[in-house]
Kinemage of the C-alpha trace (Angstrom):
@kinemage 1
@onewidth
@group {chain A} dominant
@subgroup {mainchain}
@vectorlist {calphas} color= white
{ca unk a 1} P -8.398 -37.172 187.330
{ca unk a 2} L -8.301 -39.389 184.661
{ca unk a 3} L -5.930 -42.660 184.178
{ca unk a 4} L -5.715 -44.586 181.119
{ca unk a 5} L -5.093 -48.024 180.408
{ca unk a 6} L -3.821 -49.060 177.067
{ca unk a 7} L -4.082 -53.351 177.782
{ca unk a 8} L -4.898 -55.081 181.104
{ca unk a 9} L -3.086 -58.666 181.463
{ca unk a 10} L -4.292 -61.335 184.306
{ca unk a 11} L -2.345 -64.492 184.533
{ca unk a 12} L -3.626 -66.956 186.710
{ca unk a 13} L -2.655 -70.471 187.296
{ca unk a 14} L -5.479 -72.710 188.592
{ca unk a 15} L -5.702 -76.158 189.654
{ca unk a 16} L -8.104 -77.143 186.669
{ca unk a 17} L -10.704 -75.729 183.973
{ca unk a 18} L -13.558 -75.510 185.596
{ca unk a 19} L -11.912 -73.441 188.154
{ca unk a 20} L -10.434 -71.606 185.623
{ca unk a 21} L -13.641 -70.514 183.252
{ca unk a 22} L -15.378 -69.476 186.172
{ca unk a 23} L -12.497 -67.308 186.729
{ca unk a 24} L -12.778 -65.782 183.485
{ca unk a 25} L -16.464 -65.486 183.785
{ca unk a 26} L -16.145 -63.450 186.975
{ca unk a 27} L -13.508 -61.037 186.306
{ca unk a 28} L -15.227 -59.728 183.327
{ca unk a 29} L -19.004 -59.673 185.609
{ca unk a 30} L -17.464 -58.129 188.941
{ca unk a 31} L -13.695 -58.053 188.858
{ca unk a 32} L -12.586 -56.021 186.224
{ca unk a 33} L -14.497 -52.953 188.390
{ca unk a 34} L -12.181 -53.477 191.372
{ca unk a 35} L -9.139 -53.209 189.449
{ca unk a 36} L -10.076 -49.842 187.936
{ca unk a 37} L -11.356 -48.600 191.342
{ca unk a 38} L -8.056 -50.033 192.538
{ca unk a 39} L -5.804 -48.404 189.963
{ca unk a 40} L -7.728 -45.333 189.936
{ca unk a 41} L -7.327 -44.445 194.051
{ca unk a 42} L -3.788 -45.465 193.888
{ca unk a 43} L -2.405 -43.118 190.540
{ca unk a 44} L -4.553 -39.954 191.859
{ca unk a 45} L -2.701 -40.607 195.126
{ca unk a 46} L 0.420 -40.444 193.556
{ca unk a 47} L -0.069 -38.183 190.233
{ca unk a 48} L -1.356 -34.623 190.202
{ca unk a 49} L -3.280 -33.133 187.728
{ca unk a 50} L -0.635 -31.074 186.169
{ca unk a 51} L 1.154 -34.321 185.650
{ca unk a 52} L 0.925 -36.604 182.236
{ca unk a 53} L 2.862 -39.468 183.282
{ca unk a 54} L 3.181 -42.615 180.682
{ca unk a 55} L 4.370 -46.239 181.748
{ca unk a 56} L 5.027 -48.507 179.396
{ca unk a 57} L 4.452 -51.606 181.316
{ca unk a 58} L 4.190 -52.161 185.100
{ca unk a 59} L 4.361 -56.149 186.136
{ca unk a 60} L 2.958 -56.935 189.528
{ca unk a 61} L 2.955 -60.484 191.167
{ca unk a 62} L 0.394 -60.916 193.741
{ca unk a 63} L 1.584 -64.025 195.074
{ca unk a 64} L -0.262 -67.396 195.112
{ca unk a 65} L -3.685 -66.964 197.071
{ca unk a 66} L -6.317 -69.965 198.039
{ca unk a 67} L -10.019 -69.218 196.385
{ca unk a 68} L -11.375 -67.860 199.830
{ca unk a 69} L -8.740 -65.220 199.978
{ca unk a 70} L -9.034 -64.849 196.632
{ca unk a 71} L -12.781 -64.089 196.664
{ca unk a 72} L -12.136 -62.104 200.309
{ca unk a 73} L -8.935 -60.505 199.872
{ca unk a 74} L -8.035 -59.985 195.838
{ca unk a 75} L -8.503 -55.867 196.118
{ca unk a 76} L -6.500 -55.288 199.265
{ca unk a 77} L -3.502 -57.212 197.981
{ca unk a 78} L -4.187 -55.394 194.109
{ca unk a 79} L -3.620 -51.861 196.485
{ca unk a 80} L -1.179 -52.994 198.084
{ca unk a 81} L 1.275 -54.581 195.626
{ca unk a 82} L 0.224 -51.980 192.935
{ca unk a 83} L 0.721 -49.085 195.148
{ca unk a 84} L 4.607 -50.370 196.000
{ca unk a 85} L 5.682 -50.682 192.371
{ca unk a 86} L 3.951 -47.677 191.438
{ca unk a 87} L 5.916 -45.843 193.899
{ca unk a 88} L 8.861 -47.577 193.069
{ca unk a 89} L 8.833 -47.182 189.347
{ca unk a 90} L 7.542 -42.965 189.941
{ca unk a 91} L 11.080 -42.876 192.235
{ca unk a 92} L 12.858 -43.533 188.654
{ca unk a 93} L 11.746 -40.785 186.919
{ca unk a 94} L 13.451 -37.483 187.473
{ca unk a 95} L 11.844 -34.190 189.115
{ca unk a 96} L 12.828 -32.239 186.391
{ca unk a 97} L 10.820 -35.084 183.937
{ca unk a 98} L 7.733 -34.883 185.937
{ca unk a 99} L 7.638 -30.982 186.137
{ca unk a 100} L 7.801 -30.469 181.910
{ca unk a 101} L 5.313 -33.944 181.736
{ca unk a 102} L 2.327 -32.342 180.945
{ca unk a 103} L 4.025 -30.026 178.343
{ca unk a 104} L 5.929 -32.565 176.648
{ca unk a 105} L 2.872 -34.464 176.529
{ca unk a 106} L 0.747 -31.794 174.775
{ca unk a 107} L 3.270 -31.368 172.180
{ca unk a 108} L 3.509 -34.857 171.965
{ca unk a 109} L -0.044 -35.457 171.297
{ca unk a 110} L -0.857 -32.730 169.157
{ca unk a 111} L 2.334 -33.895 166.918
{ca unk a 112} L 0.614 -37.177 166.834
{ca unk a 113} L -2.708 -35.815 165.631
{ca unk a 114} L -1.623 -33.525 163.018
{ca unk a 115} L 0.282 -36.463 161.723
{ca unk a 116} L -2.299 -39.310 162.191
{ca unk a 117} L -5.901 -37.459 162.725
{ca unk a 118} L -6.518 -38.837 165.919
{ca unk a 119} L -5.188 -39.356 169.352
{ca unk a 120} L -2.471 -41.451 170.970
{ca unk a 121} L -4.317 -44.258 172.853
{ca unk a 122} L -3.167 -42.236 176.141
{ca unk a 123} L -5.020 -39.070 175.747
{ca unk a 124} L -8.301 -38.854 177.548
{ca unk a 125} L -10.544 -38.079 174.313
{ca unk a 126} L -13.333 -36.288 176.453
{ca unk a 127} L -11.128 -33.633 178.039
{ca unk a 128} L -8.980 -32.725 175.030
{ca unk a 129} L -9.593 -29.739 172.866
{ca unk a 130} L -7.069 -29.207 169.685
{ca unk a 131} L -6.963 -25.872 169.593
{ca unk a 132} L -6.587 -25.299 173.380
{ca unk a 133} L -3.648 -27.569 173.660
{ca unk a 134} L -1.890 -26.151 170.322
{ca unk a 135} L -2.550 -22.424 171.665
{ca unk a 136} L -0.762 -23.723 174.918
{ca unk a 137} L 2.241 -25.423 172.900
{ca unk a 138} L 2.957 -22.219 170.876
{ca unk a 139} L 2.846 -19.997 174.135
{ca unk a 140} L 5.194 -22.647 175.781
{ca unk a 141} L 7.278 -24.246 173.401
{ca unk a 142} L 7.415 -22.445 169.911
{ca unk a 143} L 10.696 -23.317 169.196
{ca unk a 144} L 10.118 -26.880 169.067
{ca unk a 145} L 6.960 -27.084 167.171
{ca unk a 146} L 8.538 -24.787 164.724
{ca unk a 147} L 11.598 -27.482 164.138
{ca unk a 148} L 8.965 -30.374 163.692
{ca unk a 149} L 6.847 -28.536 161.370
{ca unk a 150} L 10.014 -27.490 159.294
{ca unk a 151} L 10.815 -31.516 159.393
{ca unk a 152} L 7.423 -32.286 157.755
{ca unk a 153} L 7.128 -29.168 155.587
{ca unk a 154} L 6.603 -31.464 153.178
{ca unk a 155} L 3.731 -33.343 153.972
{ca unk a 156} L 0.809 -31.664 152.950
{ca unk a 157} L -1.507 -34.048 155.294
{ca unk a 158} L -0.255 -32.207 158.306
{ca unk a 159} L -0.788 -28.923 156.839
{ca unk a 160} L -4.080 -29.712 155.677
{ca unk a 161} L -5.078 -30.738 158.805
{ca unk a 162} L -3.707 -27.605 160.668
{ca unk a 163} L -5.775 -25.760 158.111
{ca unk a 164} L -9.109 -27.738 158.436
{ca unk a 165} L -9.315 -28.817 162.477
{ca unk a 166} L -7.669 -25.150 164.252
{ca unk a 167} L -9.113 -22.024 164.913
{ca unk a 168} L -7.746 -18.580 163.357
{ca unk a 169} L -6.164 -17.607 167.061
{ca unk a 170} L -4.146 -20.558 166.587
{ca unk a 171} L -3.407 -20.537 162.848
{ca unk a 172} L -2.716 -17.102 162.660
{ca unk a 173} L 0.244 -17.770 165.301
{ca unk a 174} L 1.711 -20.170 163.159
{ca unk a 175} L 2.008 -18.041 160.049
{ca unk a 176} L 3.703 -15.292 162.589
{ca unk a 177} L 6.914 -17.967 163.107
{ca unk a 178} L 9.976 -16.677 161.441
{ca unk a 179} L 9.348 -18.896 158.208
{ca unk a 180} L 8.951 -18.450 154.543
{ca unk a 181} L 5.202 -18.640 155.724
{ca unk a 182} L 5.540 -15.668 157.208
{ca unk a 183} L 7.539 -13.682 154.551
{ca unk a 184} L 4.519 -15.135 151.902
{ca unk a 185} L 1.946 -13.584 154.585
{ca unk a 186} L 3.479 -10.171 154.376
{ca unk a 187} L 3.909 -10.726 150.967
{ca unk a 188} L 0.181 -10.994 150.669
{ca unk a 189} L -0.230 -8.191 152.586
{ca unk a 190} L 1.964 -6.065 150.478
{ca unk a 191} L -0.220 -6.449 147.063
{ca unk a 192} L -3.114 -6.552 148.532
{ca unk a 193} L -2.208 -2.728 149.714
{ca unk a 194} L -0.850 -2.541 146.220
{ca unk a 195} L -4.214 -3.894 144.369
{ca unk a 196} L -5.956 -1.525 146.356
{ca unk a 197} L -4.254 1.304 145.776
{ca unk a 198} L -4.689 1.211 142.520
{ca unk a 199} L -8.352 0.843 142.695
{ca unk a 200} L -8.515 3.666 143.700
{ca unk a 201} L -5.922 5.616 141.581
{ca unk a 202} L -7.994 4.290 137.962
{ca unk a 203} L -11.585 5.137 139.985
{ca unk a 204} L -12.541 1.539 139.821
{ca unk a 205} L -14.296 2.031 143.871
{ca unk a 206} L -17.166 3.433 143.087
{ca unk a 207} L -19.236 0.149 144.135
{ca unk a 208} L -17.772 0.527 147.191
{ca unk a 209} L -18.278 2.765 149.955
{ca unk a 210} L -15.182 3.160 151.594
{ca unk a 211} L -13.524 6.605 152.093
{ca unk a 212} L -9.728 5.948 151.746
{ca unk a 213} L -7.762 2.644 150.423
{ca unk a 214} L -6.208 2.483 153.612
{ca unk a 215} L -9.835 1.610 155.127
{ca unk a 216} L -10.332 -0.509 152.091
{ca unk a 217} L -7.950 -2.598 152.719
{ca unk a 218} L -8.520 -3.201 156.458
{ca unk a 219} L -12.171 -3.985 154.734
{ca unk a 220} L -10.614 -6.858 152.886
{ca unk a 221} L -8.297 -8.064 155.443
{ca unk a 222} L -10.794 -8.588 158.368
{ca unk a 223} L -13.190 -9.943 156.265
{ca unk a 224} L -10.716 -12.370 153.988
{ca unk a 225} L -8.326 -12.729 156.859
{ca unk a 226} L -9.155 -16.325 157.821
{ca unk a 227} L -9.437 -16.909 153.950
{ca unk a 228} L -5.938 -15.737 153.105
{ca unk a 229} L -4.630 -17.478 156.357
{ca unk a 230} L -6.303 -21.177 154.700
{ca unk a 231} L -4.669 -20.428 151.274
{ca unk a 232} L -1.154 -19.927 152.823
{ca unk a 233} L -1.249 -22.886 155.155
{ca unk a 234} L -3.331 -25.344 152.443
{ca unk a 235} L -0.097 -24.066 150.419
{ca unk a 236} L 2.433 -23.927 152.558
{ca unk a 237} L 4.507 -27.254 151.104
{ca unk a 238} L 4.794 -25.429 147.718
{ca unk a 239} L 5.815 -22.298 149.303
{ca unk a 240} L 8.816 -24.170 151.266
{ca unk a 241} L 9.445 -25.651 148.121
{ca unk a 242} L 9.623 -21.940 146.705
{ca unk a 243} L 6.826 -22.431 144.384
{ca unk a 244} L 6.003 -19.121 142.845
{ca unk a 245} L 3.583 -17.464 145.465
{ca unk a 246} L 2.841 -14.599 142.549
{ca unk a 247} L 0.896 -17.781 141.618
{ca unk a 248} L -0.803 -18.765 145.063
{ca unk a 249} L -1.896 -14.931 145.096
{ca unk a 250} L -3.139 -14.466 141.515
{ca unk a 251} L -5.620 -18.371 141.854
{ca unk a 252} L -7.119 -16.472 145.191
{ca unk a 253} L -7.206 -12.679 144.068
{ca unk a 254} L -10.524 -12.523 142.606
{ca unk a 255} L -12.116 -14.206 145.918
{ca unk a 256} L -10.075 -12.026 148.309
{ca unk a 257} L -11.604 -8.777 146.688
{ca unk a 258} L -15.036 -10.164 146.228
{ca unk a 259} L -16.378 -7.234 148.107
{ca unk a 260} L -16.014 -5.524 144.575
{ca unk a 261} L -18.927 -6.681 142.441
{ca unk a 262} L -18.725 -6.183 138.368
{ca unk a 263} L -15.528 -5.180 138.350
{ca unk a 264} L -13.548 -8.177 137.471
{ca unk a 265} L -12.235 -7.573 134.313
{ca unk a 266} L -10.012 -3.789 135.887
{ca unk a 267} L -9.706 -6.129 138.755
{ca unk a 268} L -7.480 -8.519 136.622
{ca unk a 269} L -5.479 -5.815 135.063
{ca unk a 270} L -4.688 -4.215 138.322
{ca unk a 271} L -3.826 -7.200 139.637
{ca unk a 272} L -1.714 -8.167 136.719
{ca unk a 273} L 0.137 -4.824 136.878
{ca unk a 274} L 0.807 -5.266 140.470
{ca unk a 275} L 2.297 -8.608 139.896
{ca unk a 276} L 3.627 -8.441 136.920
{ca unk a 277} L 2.113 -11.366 134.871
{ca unk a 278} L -0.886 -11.057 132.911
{ca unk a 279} L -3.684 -13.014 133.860
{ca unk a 280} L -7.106 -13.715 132.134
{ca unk a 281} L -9.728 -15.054 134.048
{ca unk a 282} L -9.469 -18.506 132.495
{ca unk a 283} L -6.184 -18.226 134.779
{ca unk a 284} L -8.105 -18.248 138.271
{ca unk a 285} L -8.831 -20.946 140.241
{ca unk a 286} L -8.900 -21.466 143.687
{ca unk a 287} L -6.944 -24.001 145.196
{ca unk a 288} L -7.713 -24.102 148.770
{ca unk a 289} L -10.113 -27.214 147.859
{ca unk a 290} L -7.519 -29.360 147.638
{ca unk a 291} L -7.725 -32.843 146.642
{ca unk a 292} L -6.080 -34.595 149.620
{ca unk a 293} L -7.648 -37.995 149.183
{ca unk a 294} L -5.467 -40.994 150.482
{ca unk a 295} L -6.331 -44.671 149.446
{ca unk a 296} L -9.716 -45.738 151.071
{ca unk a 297} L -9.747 -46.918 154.442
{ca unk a 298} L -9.326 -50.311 153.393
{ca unk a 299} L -6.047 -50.128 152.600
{ca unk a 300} L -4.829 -47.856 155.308
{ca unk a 301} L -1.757 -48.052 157.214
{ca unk a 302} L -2.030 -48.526 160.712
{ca unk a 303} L 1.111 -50.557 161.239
{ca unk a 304} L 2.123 -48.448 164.152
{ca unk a 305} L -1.347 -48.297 166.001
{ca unk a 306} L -2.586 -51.781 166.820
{ca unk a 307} L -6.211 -50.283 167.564
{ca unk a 308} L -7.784 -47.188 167.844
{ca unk a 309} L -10.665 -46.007 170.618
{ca unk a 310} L -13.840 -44.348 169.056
{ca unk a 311} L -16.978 -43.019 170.596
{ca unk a 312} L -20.427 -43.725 169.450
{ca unk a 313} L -19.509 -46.853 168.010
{ca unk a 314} L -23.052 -47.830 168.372
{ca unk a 315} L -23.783 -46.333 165.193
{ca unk a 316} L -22.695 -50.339 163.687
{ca unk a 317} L -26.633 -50.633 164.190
{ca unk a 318} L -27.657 -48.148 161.720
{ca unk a 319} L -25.684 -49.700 158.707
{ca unk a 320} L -28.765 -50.818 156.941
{ca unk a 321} L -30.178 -47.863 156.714
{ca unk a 322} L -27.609 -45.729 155.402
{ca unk a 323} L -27.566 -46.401 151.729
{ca unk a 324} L -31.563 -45.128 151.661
{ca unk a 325} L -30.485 -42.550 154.464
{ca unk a 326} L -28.247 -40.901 152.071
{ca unk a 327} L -29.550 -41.229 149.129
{ca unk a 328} L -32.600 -39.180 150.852
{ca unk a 329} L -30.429 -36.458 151.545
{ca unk a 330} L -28.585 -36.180 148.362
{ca unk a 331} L -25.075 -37.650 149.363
{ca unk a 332} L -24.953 -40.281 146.744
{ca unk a 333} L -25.195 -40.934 143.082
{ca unk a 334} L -26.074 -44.390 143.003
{ca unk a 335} L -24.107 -46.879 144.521
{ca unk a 336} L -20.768 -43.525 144.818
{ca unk a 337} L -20.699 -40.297 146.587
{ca unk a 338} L -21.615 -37.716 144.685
{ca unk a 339} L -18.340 -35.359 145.215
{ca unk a 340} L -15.528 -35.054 148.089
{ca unk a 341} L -18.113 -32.643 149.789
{ca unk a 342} L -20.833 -35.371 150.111
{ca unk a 343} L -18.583 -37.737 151.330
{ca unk a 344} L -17.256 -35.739 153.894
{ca unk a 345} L -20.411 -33.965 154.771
{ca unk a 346} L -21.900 -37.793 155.485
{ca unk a 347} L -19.140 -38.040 158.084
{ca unk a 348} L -20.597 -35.210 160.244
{ca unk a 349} L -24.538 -36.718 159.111
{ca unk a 350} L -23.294 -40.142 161.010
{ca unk a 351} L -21.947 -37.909 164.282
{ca unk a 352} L -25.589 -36.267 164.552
{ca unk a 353} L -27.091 -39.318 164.211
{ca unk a 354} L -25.389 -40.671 167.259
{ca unk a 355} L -24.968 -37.591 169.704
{ca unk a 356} L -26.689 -34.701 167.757
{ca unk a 357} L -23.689 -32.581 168.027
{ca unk a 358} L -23.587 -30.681 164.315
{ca unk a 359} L -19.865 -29.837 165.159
{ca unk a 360} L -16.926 -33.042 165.505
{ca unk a 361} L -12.974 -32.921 165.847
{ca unk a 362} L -11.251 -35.314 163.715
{ca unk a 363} L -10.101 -37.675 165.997
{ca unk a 364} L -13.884 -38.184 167.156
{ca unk a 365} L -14.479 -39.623 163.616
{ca unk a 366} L -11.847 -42.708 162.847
{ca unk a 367} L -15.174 -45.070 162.533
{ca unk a 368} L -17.070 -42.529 160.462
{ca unk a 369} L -14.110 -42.461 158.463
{ca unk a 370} L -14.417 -46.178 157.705
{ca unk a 371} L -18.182 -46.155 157.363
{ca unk a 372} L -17.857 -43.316 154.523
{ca unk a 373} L -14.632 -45.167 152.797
{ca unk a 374} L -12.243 -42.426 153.994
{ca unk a 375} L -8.946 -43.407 155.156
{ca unk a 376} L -7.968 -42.809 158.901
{ca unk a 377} L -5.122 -40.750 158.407
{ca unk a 378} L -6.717 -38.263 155.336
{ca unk a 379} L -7.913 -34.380 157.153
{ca unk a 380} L -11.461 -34.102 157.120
{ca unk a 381} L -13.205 -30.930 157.746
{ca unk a 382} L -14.481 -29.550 161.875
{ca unk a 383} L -17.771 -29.523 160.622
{ca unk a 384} L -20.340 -29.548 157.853
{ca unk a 385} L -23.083 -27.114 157.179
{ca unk a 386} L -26.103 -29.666 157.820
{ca unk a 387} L -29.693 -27.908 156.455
{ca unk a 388} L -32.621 -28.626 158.306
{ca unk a 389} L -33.852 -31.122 156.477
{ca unk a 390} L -30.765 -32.881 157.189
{ca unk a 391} L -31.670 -32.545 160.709
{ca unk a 392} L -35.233 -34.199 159.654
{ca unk a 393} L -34.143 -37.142 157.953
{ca unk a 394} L -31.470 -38.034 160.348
{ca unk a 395} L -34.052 -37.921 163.550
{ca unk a 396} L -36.880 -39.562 161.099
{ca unk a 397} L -34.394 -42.571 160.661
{ca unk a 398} L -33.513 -42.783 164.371
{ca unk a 399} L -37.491 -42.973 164.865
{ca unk a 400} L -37.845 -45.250 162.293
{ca unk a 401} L -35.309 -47.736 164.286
{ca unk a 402} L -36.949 -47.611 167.178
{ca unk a 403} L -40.278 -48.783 165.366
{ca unk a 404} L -38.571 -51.595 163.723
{ca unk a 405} L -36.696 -52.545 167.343
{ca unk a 406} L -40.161 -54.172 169.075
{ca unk a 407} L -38.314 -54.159 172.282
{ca unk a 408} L -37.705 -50.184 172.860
{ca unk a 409} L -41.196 -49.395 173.018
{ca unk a 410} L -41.359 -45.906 173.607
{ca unk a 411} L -38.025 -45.134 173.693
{ca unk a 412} L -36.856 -41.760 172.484
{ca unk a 413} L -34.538 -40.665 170.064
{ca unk a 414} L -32.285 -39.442 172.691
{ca unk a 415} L -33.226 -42.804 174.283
{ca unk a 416} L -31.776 -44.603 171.321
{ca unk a 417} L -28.498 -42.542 171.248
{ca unk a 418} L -27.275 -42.913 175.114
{ca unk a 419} L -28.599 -46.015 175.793
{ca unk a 420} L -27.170 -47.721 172.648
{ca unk a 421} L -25.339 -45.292 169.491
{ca unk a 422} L -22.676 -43.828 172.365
{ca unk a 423} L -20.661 -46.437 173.081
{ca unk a 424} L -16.919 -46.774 173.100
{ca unk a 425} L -15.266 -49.112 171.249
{ca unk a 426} L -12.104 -50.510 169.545
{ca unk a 427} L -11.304 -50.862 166.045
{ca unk a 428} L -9.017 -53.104 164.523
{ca unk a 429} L -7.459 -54.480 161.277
{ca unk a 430} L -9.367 -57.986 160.181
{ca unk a 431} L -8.954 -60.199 157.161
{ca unk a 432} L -8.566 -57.085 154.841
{ca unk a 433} L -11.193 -55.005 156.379
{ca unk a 434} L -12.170 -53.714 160.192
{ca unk a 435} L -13.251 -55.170 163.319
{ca unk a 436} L -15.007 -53.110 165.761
{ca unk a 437} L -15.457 -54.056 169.324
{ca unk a 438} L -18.580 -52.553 171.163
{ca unk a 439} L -18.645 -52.083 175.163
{ca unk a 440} L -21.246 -54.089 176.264
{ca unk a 441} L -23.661 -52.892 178.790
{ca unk a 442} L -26.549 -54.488 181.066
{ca unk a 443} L -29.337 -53.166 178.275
{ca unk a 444} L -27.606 -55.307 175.770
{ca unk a 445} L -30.038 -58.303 176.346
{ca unk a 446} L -32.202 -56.023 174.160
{ca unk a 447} L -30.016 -56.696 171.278
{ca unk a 448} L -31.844 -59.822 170.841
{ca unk a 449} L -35.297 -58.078 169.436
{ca unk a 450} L -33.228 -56.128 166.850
{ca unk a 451} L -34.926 -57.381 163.264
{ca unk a 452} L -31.705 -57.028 161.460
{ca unk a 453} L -28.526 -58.497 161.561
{ca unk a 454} L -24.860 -56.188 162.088
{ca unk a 455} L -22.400 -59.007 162.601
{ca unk a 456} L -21.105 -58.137 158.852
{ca unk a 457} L -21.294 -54.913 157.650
{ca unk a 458} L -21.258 -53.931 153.758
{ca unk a 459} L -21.803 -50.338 152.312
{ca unk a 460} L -21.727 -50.408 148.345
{ca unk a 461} L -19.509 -47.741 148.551
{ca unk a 462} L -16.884 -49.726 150.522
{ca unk a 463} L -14.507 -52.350 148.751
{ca unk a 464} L -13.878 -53.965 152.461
{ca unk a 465} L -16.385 -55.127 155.133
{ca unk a 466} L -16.389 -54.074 158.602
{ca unk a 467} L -16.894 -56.705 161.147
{ca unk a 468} L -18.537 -56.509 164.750
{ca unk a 469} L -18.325 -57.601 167.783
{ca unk a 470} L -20.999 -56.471 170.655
């Protein structure tokens, strides 16, 4: 089971400095892995796995100790004192609490993600899937996750987000809940039948080959059914805010029956009659790309989250080579991304290049987000369509890193990625820009060979710099 620990605090009094730094020194070397062992045994012992318990702050004296029992004895009294104000501060918390833990957790953290696009610093990154956990909260607790997303009906961040990051299972349940969603999804529904209908009544099918309108129109639905779901959602503050949804449907109509081919102009007439505003084709436009750009990262709010947790933060070692790296694959114009797309596909381009996974929640991507001048909290898309030679110039970069870094030798590309690009790490507000912290491991001494320096990191695309710290 996993246990997570937001801050670790040792204070020690010792009888002078010397003593003291070579305190320090040794609980970062050796000591830091007892306490984790320590904490570890003694939570599993007393947690279950259906439990997501949160403390937020547990203060243990271990008494005054000589340096021999300090050296000899330091774990056994960490059990021991940890293990009786564990139990003593568990005692507090009510059966009833510790039952519903793990469900008011979920909802919890997926509240905090649709709101935030990533995870509370108490969610295990590794083990959580999105979708899984929002399928589980609308089985469990419907009710409540309909009241919150009625309170923020009005931020189209979170609906963006449930739009970009969840699967149609999951999506498709939230457009069922007793809303106006759901009234503007059977709405839909209804001229769709109607639009098709009278395709067939004025003979306009015959690039089709479907038998009767009624199979027509399960034609359109299953294969613009994830489509119409995406326009409702994208929309869905305008349609609380009773925005004309004869509007929504005529911007989307011609790509929801783009099964029928040169028939656009009856299309629009139909479609017109159904509704009951004309429309000319200078009229359609399709608005589930919207523009949901937030202020750069550099001037995002993070008030409320001191520091956030990535993976692969390793990637701080490729920052040279990303300008030419991009340009190569036709992300940039110059010194600016070329569109939204571009800028968002280079977020996905920066995962491969550290894990090779083509496929990345949003959470997994805060310090892409900063490398590619997006802010933290803006929805990004699951995944980008990366071409194969994509693929080519991301592994031809990795390989040219290696060749420039003396010291690996003959190390691989996957070499490169799990020895150094996935890391964990920490990133922080500093002096108007970022810090990121990187977890240092034994294989760091290799560091030293690197030809290049990533202390200060500047991307001519970025108005801030990003700091480091490895």
């Amino acid at each position: 089971m996993t246990h997570m620990i937001n801050r670790l605090e040792f204070e020690v009094g010792c009888s002078d400095e010397e003593q003291a730094l070579n305190l320090r020194h040794n609980f970062s070397l050796t000591m830091q892995d007892q306490v984790m062992a320590v904490m570890d045994k003694i939570c599993s012992k007393y947690v279950t796995d259906e439990e997501w318990l949160r403390i937020d702050k547990l203060e243990i004296d271990l008494g005054g100790m000589s340096q021999h029992a300090f050296t000899n004895d330091f774990e056994n009294i960490l059990s021991y004192r940890l293990e009786e104000a564990l139990v003593k501060r568990l005692a507090a918390i009510p059966a009833t609490s510790r039952a519903v833990s793990q469900e008011l957790s979920k909802l919890e953290l997926l509240q905090f993600f649709l709101l935030h696009g990533i995870l509370p610093w108490w969610a295990a990154m590794p083990d959580i899937n999105i979708n899984t956990i929002c399928l589980d909260v609308l089985l469990q607790q419907q009710s409540v996750l309909q009241t919150w997303l009625m309170e923020h009906r009005q931020e189209q961040s979170v609906w963006t987000r449930i739009t970009m990051q969840l699967g149609q299972d999951v999506k498709a349940l939230i457009l069922a809940m007793p809303t106006a969603l759901a009234t503007a999804h059977a709405q839909f529904i209804s001229w769709i039948a109607a639009v098709s209908n009278q395709l067939f009544e004025t003979g306009n099918m015959d690039t089709v080959t479907t038998a009767s309108a009624d199979e027509f129109i399960q034609q359109v639905l299953s294969a613009k059914g994830s489509y119409i779901h995406d326009i409702l959602l994208g929309n869905a503050p305008a349609i609380f805010s009773n925005t004309s949804l004869v509007n929504i449907f005529r911007s989307n109509a011609v790509n929801i029956f783009s099964i029928i081919t040169n028939k656009e102009n009856a299309l629009l007439q139909i479609i017109a009659s159904v509704t009951g505003t004309a429309l000319l084709p200078a009229d359609m436009s399709v608005i589930t790309e919207m523009d949901t750009r937030i202020p750069d990262a550099g001037s995002a709010e993070i008030d409320e989250i001191e520091k956030i947790a990535v993976k692969h933060a390793g990637i701080v070692l490729l920052a040279p080579f990303l300008k030419t790296f991009f340009t190569a694959i036709t992300l940039l114009d110059g010194n600016e991304w070329k569109d939204r797309a571009a800028q968002h596909k280079a977020l996905h381009v920066l995962k491969y290049l550290a894990t090779g996974d083509l496929e990345t929640p949003e959470y997994n991507l805060a310090l892409e987000k900063l490398f590619c001048g997006i802010a933290l909290n803006e929805p990004v898309p699951l995944k980008a369509d990366l071409s194969e030679t994509d693929m080519q110039e991301a592994e031809a970069l990795l390989t040219a890193v290696i060749g420039h870094w003396k010291l690996l030798k003959n190390t691989s590309v996957n070499g490169l990625r799990s020895s150094f690009l996935k890391r964990d790490g920490l990133i922080t507000r500093k002096d108007g820009g970022w810090l990121v912290q990187v977890e240092r491991q034994t294989l760091d001494v290799l560091l030293d060979g690197i030809p290049w320096g990533y202390s200060t990191i500047t991307l001519p695309w970025n108005q801030y710099l990003i700091f480091v710290e490895w």
